[in-house]
C-alpha positions in Angstrom: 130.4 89.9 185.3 128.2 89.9 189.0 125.2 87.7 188.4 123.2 87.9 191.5 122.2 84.7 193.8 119.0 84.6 194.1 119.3 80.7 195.5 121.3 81.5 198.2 119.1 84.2 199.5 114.9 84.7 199.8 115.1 84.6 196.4 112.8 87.2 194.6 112.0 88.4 197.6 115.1 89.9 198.2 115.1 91.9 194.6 113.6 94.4 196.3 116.2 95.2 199.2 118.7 94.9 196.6 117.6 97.7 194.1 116.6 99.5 197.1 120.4 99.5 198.2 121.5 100.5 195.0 118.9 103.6 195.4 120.8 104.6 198.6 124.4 104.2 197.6 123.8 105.8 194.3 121.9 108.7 196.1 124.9 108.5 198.1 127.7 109.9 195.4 129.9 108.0 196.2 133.9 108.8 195.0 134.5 105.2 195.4 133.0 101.7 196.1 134.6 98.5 197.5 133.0 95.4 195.8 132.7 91.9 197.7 134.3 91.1 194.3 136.8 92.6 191.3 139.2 95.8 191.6 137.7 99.1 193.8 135.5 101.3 191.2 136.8 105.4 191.4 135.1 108.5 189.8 133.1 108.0 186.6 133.1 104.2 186.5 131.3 104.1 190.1 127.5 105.0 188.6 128.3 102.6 185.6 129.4 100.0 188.2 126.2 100.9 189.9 124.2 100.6 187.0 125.8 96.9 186.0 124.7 95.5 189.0 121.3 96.9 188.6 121.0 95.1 185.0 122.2 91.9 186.5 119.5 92.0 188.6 117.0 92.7 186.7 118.3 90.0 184.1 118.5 87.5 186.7 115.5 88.1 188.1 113.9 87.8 184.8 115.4 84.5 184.1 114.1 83.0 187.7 110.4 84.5 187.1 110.4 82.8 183.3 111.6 79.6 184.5 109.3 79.5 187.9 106.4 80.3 185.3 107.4 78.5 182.8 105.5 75.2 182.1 107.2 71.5 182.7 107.7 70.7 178.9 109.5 74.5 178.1 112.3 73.9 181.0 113.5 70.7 179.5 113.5 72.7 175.8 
């Protein structure tokens, strides 16, 4: 499964870009997509592919905000 990077990037403040670019090859209909990773994605499977990577962001996002909010004593717990 993709888990996006935020470390290797602006961090959150790529998110952003990224679902933005999901917007645009979604909107785009595509038959296919190429992955920097894993098999090509054809026909139905390319919206579900689409919406994967969305989820991981969101996930991963979520887990960077919880732990850059989170307290001193609930990171080590």
């Amino acid at each position: 499964m993709y888990a996006p990077n935020l470390d290797a990037t602006d961090g959150l403040a790529d998110w952003k870009i990224w679902l933005t670019s999901l917007d645009r090859i979604q909107a785009l209909s595509p038959q296919a997509i190429v992955c920097g990773h894993g098999p090509v994605v054809r026909g139905e499977n390319v919206a579900q592919a689409i919406e994967r990577v969305r989820e991981a962001l969101y996930q991963r996002v979520a887990e960077t905000l919880a732990i850059t909010t989170a307290e001193p004593d609930d990171i080590d717990s």
